[in-house]
N, C-alpha and C positions, 0 to 999 in steps of 0.2 A: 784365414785372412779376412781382413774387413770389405764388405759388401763398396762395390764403387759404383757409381751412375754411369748408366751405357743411355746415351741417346742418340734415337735416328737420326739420319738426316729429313726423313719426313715431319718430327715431331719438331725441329728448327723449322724449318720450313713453315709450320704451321701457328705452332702455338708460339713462338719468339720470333714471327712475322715482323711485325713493327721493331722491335728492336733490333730484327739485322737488317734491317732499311737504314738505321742509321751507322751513314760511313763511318764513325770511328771503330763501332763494332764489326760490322757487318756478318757474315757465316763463317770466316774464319775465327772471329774473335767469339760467336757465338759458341763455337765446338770448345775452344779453349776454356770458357766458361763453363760447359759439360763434363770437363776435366779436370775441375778445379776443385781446393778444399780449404775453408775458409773455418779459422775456431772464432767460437763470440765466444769472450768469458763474460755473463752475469746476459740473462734471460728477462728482466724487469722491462724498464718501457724503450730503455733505448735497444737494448738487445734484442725483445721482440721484434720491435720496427725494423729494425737489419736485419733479421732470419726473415720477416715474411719479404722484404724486397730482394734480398742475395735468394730465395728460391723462387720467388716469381722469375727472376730475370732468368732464371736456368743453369745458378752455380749448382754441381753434382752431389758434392759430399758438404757436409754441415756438422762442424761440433759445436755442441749449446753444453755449458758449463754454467749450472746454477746450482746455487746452495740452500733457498725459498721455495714458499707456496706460495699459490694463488689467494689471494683475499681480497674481498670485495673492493676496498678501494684501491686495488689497482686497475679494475675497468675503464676507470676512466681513461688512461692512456695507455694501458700493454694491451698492444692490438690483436694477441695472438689468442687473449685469453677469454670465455664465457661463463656466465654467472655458474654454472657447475660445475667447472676449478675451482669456485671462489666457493661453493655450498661442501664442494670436496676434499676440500685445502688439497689440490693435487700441486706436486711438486711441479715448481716452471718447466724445468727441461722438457718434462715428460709432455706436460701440454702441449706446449710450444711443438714438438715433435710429431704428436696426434693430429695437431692442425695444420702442419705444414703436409703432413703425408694426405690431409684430405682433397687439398687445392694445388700439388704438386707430388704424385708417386712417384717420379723419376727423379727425384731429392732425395739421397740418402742423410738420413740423419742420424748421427749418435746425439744420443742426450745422456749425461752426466751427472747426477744429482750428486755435487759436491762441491766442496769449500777447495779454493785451486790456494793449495800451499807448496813450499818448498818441497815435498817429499812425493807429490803427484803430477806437477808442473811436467815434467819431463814426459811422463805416461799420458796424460792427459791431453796433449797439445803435439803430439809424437804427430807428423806427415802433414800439419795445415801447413799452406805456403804463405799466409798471409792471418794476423790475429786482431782481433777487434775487438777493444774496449768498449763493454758497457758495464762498468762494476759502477757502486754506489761507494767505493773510500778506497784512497788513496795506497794504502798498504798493498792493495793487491796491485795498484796501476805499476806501482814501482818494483814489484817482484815480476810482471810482465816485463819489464822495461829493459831488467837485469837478463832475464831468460831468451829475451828476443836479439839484446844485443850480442849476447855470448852464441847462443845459436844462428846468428847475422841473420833474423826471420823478420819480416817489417811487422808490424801493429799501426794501429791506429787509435789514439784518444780519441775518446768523444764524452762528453758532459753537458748536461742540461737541469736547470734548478730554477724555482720560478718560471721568468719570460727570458730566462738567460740560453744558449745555447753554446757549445766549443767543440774545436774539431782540428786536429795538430796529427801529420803524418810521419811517421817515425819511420827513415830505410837507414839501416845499420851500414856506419863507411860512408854516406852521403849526406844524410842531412843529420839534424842536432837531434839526441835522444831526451826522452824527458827529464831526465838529469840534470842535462846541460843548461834549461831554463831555469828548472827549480833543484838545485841541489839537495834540497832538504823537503821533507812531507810539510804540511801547513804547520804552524803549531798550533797550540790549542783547539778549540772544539769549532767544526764549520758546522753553515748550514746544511740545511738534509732537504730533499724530497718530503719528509713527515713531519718539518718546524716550519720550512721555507714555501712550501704548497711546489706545482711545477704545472702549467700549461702542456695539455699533451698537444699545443702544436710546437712549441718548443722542444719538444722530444723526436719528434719525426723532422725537423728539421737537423739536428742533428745527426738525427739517423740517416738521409738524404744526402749530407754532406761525407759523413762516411761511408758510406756504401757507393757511391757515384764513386772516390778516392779508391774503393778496392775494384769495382770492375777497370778503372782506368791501370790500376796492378796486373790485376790476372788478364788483360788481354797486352797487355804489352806497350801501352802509351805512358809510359812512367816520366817521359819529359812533359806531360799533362798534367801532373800532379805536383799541390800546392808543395810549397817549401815555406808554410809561415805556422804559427799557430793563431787560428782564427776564433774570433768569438763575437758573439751579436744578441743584442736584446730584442726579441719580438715585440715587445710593449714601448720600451721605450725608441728604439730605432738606432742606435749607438751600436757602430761597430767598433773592433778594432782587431790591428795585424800585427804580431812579433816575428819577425824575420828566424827562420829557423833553416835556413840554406847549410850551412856548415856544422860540422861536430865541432863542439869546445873541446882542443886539445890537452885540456888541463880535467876534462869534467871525470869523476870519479869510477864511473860506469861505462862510457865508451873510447876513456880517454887512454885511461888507469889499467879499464878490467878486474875493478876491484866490485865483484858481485855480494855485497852484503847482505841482502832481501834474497834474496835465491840462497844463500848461504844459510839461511836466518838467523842469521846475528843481529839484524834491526826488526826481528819481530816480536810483538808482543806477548809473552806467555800465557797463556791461559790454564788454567789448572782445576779442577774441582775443588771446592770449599765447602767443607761441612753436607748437613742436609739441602738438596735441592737446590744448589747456588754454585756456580761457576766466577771465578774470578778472573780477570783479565790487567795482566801486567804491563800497563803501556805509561812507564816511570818520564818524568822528564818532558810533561806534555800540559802545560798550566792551562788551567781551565778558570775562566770565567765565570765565578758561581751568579751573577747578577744578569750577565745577559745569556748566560743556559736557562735560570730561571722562564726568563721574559721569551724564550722560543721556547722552554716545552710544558710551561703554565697552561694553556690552550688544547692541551692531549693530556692532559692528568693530572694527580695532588702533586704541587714541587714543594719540600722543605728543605732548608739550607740554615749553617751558620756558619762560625770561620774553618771549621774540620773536614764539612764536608758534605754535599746535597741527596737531597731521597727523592727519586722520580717514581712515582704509581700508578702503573697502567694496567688491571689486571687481568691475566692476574701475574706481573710480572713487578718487582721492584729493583729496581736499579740504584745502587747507593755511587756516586760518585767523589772523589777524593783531590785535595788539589793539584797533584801530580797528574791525573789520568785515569789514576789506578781506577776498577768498578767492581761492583760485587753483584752480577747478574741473580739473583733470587727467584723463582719459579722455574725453573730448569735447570739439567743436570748436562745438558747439550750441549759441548761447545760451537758446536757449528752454528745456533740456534742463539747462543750466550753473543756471538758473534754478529752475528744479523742484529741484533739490539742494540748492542752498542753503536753499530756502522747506522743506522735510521735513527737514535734520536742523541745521541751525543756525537758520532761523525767521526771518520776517520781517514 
């Protein structure tokens, strides 16, 4: 059986002083959070910023689901990590887990180094009462989305890009699943974190907004928590709120119960091709070969004509096609073929 967090009442007392001062939590809401288990899928910068505050504040148990390393420029805004990740390409989870155990032992933490698919979802994510988005594409936000509302497990989105931040709470039976706003993944290719740049105060802002949203969960003030999907620019100052109070009884996934991301019938294949190259099957996804260019000219050689573009970062070459389709080149990795494509063409 997996190791759970036992804390005193001395160690409340002392070290989560200030925060059972305030009444919504107070020592009964702090014990609760001593009892509590919380998964992040995706360890980067917003996932970071929620493991270190969900264990500062004295949630017990922690699952960190990542499928990356450490590299240098993620310093600048994954909080968890030092420039010896980045010299060691140490896998996130692992970090993340090294440094949360140094400024909080009484955190249990599994760390995960893996790609959260259909066929480990279930093992993976087994006992958290509550899950928290911080992936970088879409594919994975909506096999959460499928698995949480079939298991009635709430999650939380959260996203940050450039000065942008968002943060939408998902309880299954009560409010709208992600779904219900966006029926369908974006199409064609979004911005990234490695095209778009991202403010890492715009990351911990995000991060602040969902993690406030899970201790208002796990202590039991759930009439506290927002029913909108929220989103705000820190540079420019522009909010805005989509009412997300109600499930759409028409919407596919919480409506229907028709889980097709958890199924994987809406996922992309990936396959080995040839020497050293991984292909990735994601048909019916039209891509902009003019403004891919113009976002990832600036990180490498782009060449392009009407068949199809070649992105060169090495030592990795990405040939892009205008369905979606990619032919990941310098790796044999899907999990790794996957990370690439999700950072500079977006998913």
């Amino acid at each position: 059986m997996a190791p759970v967090s036992s804390v005193t009442s001395e160690t409340i007392a002392e070290r989560y002083s200030r925060q059972v001062l305030f009444a919504p939590i107070g020592a009964s809401g702090q014990q609760k959070l001593a009892s509590a288990h919380v998964a992040i899928v995706g360890c980067g910068a917003t996932g970071a910023a929620s493991a270190a505050l969900l264990a500062r504040a004295g949630v017990g148990t922690l699952t960190l689901i990542d499928r990356d390393f450490v590299e240098e420029s993620n310093l600048q805004r994954q909080v968890l990590f030092e420039e010896e990740d980045a010299r060691n390409a140490t896998p996130k989870a692992e970090a993340a887990r090294r440094r949360i155990a140094a400024f909080n032992s009484d955190v249990v933490v599994h760390a995960h180094i893996a790609d959260l698919v259909p066929g480990n979802i279930h093992q993976l994510l087994a006992g958290a009462q509550i899950i928290l988005d911080a992936t970088d594409n879409f594919e994975t936000r909506y096999l959460v989305n499928d698995y949480a509302v079939q298991q009635n497990t709430p999650w939380i989105y959260a996203a940050a890009i450039a000065s942008y931040a968002a943060s939408m709470n998902i309880l299954p039976g009560e409010t709208a699943c992600l779904a219900c706003l966006f029926p369908k993944p974006p199409s064609g290719t979004v911005e990234t974190c490695d095209t778009a740049g991202i403010l890492n105060t715009a990351v911990n802002f995000a991060a602040s907004l969902q993690v406030t949203e899970t201790l208002k969960y796990l202590t039991g003030d759930l009439a506290a928590m927002r029913r909108t999907l929220l989103s705000y620019d820190l540079w420019t100052n522009e909010r805005s709120e989509i009412r997300a109070h109600k499930p759409d009884p028409e919407c596919e996934v919480c409506g229907k119960h028709q889980f097709v991301h958890l199924s994987g019938d809406a996922r992309p294949h990936i396959t080995l091709c040839g020497r050293n190259s991984v292909q990735i099957h994601e048909h019916n996804r039209p891509v902009d070969f003019a403004e891919l260019t113009a976002r990832l000219a600036p990180h490498g050689t782009v060449r392009s004509n009407q068949l199809l573009l070649r992105f060169e970062r090495a030592p990795f070459t990405i040939t892009v096609f205008p369905d979606g389709r990619a032919l990941i080149q310098g790796t044999t990795d899907p999990v790794q073929a996957r990370t690439l494509y999700a950072r500079y063409i977006g998913s």
